[in-house]
N, C-alpha and C positions, 0 to 999 in steps of 0.2 A: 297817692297819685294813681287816675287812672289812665291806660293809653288806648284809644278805642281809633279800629283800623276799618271802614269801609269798603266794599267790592262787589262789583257786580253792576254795575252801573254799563249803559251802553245804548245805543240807536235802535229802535223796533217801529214795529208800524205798527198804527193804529188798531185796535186788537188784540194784539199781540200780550207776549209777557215775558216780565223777566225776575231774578230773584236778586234781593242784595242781598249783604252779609255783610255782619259785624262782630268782629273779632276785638274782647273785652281784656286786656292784660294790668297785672299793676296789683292793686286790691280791689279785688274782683268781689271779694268776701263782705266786703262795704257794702254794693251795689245794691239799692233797692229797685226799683224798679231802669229799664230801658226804654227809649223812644225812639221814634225815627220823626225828624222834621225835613222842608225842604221849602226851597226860596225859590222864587223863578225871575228872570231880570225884572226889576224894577219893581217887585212886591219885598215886602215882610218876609220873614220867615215863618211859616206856619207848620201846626203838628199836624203830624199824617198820623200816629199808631204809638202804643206804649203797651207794655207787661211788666207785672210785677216779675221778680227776679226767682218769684218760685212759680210763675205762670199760673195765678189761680186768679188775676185780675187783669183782664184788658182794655183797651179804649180805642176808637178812631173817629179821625173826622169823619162829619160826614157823609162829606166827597169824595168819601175811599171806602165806605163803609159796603162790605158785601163784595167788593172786588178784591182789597188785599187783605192779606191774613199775618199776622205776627206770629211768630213762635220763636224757641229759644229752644238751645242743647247747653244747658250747664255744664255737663262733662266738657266739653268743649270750648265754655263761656263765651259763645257766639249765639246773637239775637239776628235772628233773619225776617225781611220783608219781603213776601211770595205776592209779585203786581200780577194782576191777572184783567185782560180787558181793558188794557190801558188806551189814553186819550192822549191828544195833544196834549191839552192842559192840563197833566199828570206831567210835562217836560220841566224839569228845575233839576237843582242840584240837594242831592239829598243828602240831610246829618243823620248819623247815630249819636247818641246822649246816652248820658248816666246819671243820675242822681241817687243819694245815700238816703234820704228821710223817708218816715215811711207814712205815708200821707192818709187818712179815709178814704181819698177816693185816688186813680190811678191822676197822678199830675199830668196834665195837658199845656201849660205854660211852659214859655221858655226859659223864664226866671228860675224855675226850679230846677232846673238841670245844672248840674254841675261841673260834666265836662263831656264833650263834642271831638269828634272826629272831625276829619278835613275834606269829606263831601266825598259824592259821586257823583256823576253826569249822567240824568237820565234825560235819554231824547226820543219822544214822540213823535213820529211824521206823519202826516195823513194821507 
């Protein structure tokens, strides 16, 4: 079992930035790669970012691509999301994931992940 804690979540204006963090406990040692996804009312959940778990492979949407950055402190087994130039439409409630397999390429589905954190509340205002 993994038990993965999100934080950092919170109101900014448009512009602005803020950092999560995800605090990874349990078997940690499993973990291949990390993501961060986020849902906004009334859509899907979609992926924002992923690293493998020794940080030599990363991924992002898109529509994040160039504004936020992923990183990890394994000492620490905490995966951070640094938003920088955030939008409105960056407001949703974001997960951190885990999954153990170790894919060709960094997993970007949600089906792959194998266990999720309980969100954070990111709000964008204009």
């Amino acid at each position: 079992q993994v038990q993965l804690v999100e934080s950092g979540g919170g109101l900014v204006q448009a512009g602005g930035s803020l950092r999560l963090s995800c605090a990874a406990s349990g078997r940690t040692f499993s973990i291949y790669t990390m993501g961060w996804f986020r849902q906004a009312p009334g859509k899907e959940r979609e992926f924002v970012a992923a690293i493998s778990w020794t940080g030599s492979n990363t991924d992002y949407a898109r529509s994040v691509k160039g504004r936020f950055t992923i990183s990890r402190d394994n000492a620490k087994n905490t995966v951070y999301l640094q938003m920088n130039s955030l939008k409105p439409e960056d407001t949703a409630v974001y997960y951190c994931a885990a999954e153990f397999q170790q894919y060709s390429s960094v997993p970007t589905l949600r089906r792959q992940y194998d266990y999720w954190g309980q969100g954070t509340q990111v709000t964008v205002s204009s």
